[in-house]
PDB file of N, CA, C and O in Angstrom:
ATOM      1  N   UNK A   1     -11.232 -35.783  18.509  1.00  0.00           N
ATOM      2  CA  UNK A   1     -10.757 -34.594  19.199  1.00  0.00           C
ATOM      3  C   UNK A   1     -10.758 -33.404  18.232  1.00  0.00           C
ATOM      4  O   UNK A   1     -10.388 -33.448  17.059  1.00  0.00           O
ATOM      5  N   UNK A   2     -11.299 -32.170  18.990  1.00  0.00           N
ATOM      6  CA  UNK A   2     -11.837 -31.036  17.835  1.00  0.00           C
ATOM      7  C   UNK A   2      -9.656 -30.255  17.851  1.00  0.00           C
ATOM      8  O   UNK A   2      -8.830 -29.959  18.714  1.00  0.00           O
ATOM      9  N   UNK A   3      -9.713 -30.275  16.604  1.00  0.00           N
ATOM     10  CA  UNK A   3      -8.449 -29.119  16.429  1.00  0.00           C
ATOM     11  C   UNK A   3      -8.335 -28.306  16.735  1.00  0.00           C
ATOM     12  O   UNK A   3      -9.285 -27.599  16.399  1.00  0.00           O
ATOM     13  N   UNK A   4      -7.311 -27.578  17.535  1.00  0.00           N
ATOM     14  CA  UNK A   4      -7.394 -26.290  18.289  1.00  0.00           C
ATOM     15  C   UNK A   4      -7.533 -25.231  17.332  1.00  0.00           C
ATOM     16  O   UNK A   4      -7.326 -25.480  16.145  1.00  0.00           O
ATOM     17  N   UNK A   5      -7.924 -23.855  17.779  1.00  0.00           N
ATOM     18  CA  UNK A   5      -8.244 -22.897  17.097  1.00  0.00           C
ATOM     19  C   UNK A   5      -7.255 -21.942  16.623  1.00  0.00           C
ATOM     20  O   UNK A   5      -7.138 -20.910  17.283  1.00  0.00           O
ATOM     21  N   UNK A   6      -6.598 -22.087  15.701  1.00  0.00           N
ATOM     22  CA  UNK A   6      -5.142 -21.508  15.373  1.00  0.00           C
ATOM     23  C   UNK A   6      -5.412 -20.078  14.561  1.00  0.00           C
ATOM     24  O   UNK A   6      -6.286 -20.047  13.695  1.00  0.00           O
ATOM     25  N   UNK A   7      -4.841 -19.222  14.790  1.00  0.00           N
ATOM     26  CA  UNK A   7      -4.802 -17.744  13.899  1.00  0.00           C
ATOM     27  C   UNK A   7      -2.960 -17.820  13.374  1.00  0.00           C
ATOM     28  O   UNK A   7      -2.030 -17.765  14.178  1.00  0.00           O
ATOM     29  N   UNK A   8      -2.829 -17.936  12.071  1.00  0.00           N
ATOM     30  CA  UNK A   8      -1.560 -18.247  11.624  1.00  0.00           C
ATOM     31  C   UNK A   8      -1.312 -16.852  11.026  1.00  0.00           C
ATOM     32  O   UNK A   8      -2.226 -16.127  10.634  1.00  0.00           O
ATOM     33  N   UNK A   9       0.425 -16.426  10.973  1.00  0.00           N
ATOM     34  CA  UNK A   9       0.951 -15.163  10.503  1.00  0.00           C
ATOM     35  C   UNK A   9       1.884 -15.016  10.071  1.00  0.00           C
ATOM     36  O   UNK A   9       2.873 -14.903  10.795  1.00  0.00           O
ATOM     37  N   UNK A  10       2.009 -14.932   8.260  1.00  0.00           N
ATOM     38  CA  UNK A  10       3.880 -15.576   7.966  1.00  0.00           C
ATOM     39  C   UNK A  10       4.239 -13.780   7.827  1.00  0.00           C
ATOM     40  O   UNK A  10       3.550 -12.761   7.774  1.00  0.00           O
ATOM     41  N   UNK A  11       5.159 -13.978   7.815  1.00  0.00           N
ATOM     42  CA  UNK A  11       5.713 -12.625   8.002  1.00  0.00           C
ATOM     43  C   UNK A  11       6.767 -13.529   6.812  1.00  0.00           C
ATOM     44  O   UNK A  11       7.421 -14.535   7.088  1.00  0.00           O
ATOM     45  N   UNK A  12       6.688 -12.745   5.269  1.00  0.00           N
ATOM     46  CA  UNK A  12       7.429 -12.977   4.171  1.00  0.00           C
ATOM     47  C   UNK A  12       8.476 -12.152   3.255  1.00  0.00           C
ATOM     48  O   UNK A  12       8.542 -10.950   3.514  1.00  0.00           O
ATOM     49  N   UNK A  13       9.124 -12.535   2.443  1.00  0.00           N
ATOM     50  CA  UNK A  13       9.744 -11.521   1.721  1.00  0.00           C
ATOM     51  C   UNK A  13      10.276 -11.736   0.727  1.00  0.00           C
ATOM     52  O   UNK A  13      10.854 -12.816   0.610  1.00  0.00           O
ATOM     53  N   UNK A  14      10.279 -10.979  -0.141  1.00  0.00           N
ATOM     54  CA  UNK A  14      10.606 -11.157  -1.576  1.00  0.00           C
ATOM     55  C   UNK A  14      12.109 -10.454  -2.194  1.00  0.00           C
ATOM     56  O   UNK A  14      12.315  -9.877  -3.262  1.00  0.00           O
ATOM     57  N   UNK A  15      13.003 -10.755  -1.088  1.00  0.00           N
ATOM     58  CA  UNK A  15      14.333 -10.559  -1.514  1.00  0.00           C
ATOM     59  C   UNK A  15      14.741  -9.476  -0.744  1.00  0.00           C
ATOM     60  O   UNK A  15      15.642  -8.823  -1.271  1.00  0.00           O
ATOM     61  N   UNK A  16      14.341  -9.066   0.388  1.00  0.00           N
ATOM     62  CA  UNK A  16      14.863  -7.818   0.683  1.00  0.00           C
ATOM     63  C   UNK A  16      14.659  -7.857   2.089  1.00  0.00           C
ATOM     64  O   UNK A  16      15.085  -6.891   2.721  1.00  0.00           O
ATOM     65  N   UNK A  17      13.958  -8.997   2.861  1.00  0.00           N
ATOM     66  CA  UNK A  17      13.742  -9.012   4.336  1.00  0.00           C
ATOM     67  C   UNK A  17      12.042  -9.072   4.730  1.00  0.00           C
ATOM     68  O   UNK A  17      11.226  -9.238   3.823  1.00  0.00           O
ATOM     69  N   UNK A  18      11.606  -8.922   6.151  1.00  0.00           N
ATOM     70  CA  UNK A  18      10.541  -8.997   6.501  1.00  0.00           C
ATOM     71  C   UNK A  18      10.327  -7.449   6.654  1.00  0.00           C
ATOM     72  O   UNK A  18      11.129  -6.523   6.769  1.00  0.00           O
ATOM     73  N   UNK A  19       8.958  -7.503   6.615  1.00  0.00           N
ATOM     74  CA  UNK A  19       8.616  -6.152   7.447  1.00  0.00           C
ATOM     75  C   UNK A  19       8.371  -5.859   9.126  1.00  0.00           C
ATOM     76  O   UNK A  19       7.339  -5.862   9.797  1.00  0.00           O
ATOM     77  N   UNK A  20       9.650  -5.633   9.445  1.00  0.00           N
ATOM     78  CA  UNK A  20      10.052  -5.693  10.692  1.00  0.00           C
ATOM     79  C   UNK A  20       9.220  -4.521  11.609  1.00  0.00           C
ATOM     80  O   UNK A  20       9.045  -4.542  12.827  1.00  0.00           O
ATOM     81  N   UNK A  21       8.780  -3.526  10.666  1.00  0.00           N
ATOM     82  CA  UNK A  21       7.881  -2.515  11.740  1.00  0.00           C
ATOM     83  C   UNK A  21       6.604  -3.192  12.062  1.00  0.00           C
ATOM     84  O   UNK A  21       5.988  -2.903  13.088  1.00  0.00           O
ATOM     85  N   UNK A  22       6.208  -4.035  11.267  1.00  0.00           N
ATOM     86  CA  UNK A  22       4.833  -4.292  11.302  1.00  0.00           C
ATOM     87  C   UNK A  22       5.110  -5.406  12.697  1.00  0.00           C
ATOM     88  O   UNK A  22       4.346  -5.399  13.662  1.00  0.00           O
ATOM     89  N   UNK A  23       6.346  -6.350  12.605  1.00  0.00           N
ATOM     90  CA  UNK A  23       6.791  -7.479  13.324  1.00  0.00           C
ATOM     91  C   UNK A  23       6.817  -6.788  14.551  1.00  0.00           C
ATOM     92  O   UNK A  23       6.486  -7.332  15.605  1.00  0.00           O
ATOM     93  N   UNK A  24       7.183  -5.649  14.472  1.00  0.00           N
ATOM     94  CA  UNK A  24       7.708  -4.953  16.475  1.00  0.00           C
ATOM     95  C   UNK A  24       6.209  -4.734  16.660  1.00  0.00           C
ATOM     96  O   UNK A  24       5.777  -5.023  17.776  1.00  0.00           O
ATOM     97  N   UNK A  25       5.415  -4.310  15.833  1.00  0.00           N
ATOM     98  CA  UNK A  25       4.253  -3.091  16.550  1.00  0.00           C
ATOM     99  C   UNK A  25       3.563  -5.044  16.983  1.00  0.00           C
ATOM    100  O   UNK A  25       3.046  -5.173  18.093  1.00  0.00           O
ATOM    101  N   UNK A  26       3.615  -5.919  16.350  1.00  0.00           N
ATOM    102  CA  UNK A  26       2.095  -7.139  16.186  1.00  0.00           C
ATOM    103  C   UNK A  26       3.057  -7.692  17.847  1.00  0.00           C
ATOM    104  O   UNK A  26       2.396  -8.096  18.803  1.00  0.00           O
ATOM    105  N   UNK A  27       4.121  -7.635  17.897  1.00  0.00           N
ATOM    106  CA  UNK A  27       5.144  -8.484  19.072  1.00  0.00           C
ATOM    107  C   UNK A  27       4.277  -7.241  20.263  1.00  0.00           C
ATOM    108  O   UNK A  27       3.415  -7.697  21.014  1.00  0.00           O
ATOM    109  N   UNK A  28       4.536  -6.069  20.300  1.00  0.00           N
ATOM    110  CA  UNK A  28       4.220  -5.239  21.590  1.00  0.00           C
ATOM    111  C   UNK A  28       2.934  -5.728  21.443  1.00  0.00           C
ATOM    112  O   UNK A  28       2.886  -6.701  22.196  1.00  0.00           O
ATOM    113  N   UNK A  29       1.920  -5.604  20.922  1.00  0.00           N
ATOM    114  CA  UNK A  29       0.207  -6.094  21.066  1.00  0.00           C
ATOM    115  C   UNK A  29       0.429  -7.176  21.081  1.00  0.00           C
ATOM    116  O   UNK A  29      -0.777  -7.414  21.024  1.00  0.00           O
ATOM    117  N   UNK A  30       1.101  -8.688  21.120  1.00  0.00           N
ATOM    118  CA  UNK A  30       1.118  -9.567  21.688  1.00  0.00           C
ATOM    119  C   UNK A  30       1.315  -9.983  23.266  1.00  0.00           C
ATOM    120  O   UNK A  30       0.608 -10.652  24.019  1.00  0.00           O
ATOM    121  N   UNK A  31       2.694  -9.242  23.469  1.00  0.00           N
ATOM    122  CA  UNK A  31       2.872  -8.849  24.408  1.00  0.00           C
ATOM    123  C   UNK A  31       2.074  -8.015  25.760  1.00  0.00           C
ATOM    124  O   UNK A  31       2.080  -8.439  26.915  1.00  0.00           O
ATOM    125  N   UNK A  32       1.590  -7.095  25.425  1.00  0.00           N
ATOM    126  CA  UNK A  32       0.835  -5.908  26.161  1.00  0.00           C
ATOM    127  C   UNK A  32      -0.430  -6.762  26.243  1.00  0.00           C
ATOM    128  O   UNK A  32      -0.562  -6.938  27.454  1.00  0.00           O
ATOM    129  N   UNK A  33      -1.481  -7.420  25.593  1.00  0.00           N
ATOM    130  CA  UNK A  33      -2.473  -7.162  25.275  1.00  0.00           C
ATOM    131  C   UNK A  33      -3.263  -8.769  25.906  1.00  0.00           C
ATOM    132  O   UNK A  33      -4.110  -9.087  26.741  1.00  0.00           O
ATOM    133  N   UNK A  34      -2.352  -9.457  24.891  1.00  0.00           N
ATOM    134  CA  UNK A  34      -2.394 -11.246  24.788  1.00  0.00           C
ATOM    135  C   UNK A  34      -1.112 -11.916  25.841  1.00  0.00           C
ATOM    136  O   UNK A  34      -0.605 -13.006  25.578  1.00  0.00           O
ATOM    137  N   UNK A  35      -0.906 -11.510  26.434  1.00  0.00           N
ATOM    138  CA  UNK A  35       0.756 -12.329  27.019  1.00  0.00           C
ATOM    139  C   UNK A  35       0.628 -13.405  27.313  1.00  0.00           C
ATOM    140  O   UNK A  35       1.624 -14.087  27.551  1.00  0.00           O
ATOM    141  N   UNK A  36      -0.728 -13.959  27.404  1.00  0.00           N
ATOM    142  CA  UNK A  36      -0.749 -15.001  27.998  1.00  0.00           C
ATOM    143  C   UNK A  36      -0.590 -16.508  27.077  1.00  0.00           C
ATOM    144  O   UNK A  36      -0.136 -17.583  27.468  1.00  0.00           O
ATOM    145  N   UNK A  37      -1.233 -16.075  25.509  1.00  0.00           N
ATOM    146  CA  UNK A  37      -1.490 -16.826  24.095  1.00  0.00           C
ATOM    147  C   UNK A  37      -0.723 -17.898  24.099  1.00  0.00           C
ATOM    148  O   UNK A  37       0.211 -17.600  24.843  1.00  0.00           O
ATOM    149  N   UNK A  38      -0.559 -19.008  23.694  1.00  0.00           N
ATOM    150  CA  UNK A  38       0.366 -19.610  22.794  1.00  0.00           C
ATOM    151  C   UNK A  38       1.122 -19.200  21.685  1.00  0.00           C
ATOM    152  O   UNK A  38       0.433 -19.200  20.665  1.00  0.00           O
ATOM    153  N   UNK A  39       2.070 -18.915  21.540  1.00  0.00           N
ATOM    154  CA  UNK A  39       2.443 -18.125  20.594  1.00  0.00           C
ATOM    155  C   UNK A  39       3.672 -19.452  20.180  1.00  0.00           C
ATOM    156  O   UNK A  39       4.334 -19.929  21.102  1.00  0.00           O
ATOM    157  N   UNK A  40       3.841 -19.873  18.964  1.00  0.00           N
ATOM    158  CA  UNK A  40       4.992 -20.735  18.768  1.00  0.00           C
ATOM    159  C   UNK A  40       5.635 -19.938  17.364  1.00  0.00           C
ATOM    160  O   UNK A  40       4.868 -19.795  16.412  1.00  0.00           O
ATOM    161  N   UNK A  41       7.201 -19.370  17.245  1.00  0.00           N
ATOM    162  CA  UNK A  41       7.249 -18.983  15.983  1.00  0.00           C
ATOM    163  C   UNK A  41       8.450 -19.897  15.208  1.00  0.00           C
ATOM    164  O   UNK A  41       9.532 -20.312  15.622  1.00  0.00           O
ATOM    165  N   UNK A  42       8.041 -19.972  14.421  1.00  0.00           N
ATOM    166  CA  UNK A  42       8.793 -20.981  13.638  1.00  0.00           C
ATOM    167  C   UNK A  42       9.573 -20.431  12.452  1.00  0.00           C
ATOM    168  O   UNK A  42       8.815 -20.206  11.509  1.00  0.00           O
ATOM    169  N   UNK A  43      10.768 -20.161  12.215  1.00  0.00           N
ATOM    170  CA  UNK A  43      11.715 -19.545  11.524  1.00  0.00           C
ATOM    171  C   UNK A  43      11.802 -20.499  10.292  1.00  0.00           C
ATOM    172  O   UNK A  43      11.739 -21.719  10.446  1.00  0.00           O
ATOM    173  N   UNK A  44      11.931 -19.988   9.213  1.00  0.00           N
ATOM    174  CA  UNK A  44      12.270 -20.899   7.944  1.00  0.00           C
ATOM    175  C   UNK A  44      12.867 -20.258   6.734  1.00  0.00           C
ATOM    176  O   UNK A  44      12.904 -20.776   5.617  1.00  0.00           O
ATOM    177  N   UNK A  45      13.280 -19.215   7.025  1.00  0.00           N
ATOM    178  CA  UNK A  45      13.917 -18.260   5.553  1.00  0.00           C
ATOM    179  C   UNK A  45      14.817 -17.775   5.799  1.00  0.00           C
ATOM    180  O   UNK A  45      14.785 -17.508   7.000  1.00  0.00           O
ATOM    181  N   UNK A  46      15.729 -17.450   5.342  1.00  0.00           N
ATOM    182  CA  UNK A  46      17.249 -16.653   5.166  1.00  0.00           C
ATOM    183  C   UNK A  46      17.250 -15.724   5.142  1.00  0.00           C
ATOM    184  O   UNK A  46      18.388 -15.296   4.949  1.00  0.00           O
ATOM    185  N   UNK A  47      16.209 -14.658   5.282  1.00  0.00           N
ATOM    186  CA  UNK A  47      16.008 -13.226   5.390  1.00  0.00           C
ATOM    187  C   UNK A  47      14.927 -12.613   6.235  1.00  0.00           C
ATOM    188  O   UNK A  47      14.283 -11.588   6.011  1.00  0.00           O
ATOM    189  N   UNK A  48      14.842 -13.605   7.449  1.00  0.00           N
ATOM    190  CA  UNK A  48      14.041 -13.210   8.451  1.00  0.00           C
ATOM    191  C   UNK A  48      12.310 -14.297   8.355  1.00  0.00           C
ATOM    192  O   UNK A  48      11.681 -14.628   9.361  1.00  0.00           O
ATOM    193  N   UNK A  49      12.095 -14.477   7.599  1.00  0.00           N
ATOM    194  CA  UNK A  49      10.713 -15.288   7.358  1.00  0.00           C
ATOM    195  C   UNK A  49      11.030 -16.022   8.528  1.00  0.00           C
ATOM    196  O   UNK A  49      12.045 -16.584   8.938  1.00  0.00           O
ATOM    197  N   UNK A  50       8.980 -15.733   9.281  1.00  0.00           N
ATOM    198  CA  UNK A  50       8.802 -16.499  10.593  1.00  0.00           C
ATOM    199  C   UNK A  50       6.942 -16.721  10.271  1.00  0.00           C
ATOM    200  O   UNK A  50       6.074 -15.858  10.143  1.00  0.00           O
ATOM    201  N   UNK A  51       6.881 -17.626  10.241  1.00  0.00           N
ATOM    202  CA  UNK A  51       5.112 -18.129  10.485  1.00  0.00           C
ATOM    203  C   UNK A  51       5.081 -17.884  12.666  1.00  0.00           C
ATOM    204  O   UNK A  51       5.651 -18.604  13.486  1.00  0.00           O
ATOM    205  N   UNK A  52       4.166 -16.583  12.947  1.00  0.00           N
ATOM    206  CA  UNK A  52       3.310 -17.455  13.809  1.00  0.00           C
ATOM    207  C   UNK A  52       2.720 -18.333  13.972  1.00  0.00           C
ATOM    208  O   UNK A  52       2.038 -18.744  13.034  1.00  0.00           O
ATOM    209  N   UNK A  53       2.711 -18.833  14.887  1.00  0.00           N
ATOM    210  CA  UNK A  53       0.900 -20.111  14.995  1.00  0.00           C
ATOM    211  C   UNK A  53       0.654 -19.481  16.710  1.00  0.00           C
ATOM    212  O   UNK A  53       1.318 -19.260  17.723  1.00  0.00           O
ATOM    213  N   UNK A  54      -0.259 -19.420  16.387  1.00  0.00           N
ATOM    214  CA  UNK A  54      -0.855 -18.633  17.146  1.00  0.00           C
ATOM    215  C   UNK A  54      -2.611 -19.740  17.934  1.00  0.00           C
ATOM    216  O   UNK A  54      -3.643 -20.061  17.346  1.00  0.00           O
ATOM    217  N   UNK A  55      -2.320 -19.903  18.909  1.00  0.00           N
ATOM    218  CA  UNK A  55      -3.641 -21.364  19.987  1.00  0.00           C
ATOM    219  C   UNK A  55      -4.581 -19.960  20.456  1.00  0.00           C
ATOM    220  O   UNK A  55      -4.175 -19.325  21.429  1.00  0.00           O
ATOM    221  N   UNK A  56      -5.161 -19.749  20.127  1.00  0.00           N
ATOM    222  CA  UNK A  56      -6.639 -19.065  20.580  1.00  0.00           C
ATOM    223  C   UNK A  56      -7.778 -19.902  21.291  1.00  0.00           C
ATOM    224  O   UNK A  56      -8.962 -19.569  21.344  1.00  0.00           O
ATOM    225  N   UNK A  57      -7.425 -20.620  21.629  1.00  0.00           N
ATOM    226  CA  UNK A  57      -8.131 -22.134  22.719  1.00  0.00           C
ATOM    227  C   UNK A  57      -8.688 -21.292  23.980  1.00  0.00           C
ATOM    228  O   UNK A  57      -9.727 -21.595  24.567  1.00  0.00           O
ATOM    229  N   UNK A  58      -8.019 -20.400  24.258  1.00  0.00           N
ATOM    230  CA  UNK A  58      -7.590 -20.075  25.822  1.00  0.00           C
ATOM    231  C   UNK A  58      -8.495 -18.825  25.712  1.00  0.00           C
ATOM    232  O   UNK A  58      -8.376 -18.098  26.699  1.00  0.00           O
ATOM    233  N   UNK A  59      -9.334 -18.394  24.817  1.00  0.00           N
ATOM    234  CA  UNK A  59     -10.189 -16.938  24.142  1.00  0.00           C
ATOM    235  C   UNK A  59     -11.695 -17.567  24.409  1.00  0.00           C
ATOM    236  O   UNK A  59     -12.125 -18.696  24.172  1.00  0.00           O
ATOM    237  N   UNK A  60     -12.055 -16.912  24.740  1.00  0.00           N
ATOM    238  CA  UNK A  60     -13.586 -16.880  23.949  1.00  0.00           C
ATOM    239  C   UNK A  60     -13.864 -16.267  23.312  1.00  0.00           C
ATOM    240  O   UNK A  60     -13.275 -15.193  23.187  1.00  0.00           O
ATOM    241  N   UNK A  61     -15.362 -16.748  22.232  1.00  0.00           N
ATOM    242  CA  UNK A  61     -15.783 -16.417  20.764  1.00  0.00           C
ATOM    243  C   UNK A  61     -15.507 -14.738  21.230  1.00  0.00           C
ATOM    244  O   UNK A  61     -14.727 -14.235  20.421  1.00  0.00           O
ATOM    245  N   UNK A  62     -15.796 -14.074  21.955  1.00  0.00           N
ATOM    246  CA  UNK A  62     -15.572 -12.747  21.877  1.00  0.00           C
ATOM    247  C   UNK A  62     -13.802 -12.247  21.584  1.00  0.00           C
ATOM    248  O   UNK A  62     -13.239 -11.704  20.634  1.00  0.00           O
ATOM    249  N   UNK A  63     -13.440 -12.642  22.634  1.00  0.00           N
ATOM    250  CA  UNK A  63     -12.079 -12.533  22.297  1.00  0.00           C
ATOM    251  C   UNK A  63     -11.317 -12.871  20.998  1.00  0.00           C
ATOM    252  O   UNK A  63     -10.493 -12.162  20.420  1.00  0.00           O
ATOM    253  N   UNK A  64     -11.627 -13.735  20.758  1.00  0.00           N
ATOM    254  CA  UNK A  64     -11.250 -14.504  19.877  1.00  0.00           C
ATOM    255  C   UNK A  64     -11.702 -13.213  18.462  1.00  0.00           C
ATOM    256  O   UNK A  64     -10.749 -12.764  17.825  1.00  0.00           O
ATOM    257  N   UNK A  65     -12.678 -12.882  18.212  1.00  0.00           N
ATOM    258  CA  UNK A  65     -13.492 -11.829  17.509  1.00  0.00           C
ATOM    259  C   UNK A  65     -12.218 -10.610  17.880  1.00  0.00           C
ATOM    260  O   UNK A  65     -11.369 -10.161  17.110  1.00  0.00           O
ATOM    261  N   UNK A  66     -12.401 -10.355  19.032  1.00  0.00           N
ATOM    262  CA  UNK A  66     -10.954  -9.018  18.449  1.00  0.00           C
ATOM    263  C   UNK A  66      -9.951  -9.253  18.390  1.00  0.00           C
ATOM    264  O   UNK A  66      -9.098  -8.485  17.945  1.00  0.00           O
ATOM    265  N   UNK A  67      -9.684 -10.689  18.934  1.00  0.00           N
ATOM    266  CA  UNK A  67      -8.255 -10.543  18.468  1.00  0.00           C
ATOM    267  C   UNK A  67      -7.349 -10.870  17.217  1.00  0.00           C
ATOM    268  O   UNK A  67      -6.134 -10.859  17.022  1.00  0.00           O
ATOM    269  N   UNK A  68      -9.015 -11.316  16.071  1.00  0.00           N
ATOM    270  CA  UNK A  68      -8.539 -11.476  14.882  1.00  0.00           C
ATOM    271  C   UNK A  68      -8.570 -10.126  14.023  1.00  0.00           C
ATOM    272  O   UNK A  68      -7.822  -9.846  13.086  1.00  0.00           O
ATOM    273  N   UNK A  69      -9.852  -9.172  14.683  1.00  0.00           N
ATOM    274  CA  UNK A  69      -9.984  -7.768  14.486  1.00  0.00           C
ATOM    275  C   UNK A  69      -8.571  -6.972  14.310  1.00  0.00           C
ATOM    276  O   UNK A  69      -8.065  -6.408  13.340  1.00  0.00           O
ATOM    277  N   UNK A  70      -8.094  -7.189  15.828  1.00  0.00           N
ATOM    278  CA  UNK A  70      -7.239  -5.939  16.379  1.00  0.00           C
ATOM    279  C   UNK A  70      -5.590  -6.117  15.555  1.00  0.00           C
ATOM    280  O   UNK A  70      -4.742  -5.282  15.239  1.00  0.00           O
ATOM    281  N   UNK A  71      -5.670  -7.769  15.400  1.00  0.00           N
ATOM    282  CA  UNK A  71      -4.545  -8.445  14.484  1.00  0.00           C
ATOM    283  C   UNK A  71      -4.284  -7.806  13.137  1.00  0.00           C
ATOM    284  O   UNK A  71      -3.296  -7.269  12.636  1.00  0.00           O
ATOM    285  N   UNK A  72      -5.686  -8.087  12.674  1.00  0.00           N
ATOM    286  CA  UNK A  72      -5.957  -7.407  11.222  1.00  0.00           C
ATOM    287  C   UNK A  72      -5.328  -6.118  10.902  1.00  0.00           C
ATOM    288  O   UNK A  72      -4.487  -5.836  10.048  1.00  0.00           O
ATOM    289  N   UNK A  73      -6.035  -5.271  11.942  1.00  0.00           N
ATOM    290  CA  UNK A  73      -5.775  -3.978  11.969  1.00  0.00           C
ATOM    291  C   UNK A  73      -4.200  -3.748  11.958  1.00  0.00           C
ATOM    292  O   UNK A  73      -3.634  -3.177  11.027  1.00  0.00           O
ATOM    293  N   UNK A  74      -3.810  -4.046  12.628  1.00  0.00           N
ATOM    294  CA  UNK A  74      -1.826  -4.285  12.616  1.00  0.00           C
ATOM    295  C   UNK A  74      -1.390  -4.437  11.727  1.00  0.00           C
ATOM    296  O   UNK A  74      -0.725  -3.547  11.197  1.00  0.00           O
ATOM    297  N   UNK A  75      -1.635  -6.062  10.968  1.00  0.00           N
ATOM    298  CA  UNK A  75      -1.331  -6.795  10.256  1.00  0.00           C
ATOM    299  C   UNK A  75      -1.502  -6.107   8.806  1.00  0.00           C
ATOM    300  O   UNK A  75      -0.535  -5.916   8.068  1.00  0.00           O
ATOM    301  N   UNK A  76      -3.032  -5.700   8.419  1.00  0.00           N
ATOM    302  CA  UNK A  76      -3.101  -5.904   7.132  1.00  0.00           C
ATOM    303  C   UNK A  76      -3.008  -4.710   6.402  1.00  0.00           C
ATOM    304  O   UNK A  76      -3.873  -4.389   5.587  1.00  0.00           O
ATOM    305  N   UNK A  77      -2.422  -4.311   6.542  1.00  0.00           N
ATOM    306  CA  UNK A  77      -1.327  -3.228   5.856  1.00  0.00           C
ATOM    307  C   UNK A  77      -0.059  -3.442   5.025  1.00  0.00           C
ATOM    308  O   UNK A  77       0.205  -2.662   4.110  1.00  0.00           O
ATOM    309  N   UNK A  78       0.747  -4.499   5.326  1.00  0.00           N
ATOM    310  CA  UNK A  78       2.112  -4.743   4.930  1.00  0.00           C
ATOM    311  C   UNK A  78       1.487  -5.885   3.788  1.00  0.00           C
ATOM    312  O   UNK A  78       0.636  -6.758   3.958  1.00  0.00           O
ATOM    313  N   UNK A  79       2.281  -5.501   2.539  1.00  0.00           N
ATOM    314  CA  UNK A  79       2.090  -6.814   1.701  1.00  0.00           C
ATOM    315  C   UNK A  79       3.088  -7.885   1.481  1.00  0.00           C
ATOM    316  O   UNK A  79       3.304  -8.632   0.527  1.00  0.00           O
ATOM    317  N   UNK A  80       3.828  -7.684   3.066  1.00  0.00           N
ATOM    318  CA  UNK A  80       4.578  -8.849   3.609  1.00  0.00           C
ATOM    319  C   UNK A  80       3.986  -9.374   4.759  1.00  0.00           C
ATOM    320  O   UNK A  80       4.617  -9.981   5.625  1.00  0.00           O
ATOM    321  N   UNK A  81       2.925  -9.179   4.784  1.00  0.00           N
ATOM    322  CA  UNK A  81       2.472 -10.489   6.240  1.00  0.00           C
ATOM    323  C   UNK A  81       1.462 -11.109   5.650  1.00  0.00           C
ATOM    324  O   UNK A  81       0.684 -10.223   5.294  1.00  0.00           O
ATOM    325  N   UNK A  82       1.098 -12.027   5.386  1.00  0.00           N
ATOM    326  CA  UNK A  82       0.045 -13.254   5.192  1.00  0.00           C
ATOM    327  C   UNK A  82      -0.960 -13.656   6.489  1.00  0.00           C
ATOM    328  O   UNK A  82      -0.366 -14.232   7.400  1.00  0.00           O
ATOM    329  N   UNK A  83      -2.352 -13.438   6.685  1.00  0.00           N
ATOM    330  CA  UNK A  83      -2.741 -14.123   7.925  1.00  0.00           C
ATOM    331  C   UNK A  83      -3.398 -15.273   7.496  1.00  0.00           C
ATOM    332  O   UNK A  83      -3.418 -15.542   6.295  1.00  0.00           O
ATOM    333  N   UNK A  84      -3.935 -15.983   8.316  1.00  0.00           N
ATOM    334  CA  UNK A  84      -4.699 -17.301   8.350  1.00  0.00           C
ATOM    335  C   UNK A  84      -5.715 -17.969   9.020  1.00  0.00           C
ATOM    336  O   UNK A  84      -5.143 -19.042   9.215  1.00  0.00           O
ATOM    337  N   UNK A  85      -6.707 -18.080   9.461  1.00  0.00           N
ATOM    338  CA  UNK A  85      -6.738 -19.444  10.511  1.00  0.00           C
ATOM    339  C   UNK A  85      -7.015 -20.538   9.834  1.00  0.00           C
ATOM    340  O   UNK A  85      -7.995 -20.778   9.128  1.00  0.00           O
ATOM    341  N   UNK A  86      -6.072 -21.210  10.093  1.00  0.00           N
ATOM    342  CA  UNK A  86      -5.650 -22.805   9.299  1.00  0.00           C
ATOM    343  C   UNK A  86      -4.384 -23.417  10.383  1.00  0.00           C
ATOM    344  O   UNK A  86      -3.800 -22.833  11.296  1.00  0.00           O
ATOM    345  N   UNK A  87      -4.275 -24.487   9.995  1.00  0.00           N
ATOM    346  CA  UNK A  87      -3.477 -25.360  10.933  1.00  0.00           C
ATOM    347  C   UNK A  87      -2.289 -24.609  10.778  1.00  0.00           C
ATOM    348  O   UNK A  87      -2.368 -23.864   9.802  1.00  0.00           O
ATOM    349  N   UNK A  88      -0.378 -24.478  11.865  1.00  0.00           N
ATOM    350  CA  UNK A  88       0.127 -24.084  11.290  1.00  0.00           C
ATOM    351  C   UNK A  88       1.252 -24.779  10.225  1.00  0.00           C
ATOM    352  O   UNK A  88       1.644 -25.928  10.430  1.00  0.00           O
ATOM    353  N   UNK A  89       1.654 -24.120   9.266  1.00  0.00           N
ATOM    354  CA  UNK A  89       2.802 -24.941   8.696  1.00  0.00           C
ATOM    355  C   UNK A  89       4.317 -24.892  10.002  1.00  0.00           C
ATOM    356  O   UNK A  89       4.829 -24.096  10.790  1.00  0.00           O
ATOM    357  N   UNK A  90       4.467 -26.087   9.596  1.00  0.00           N
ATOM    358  CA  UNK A  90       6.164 -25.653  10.798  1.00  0.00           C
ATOM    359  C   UNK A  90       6.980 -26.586  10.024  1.00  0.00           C
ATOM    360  O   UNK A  90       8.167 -26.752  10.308  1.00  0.00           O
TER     361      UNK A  90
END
């Protein structure tokens, strides 16, 4: 059985919290855009740290193409979010 297609997103921090603007704007484009996704978030830190895992199963290769794009674009700005596609940690 092929492994589902996961886009992973830790949202981290180095003593001071997550970056919560980046967390609202990636939640409304989840929301608005994707509502439909798998979205599972898994909490593990004392100052907000949350890994998405994120099932892109439900995309096609196109979709799938912006929505690692449009993610990026959100995402890779803060040098508190980490992305991935790799299995997720939980």
């Amino acid at each position: 059985m092929q492994e589902p297609q996961m886009f992973v997103v830790n949202f981290i921090s180095f003593g001071a919290g997550i970056d919560i603007e980046t967390q609202a704007k990636f939640d409304a484009f989840l929301e608005t855009k994707y509502p439909n996704l798998n979205v599972e978030r898994v909490h593990w830190g004392r100052e907000g740290e949350v890994n998405y895992c994120i099932n892109l199963d439900r995309l096609s290769e196109m979709q799938r193409s912006d929505f690692v794009r449009e993610s990026t674009e959100i995402l890779g700005r803060s040098s508190l979010v980490k992305i991935s596609e790799k299995p997720c940690c939980r």
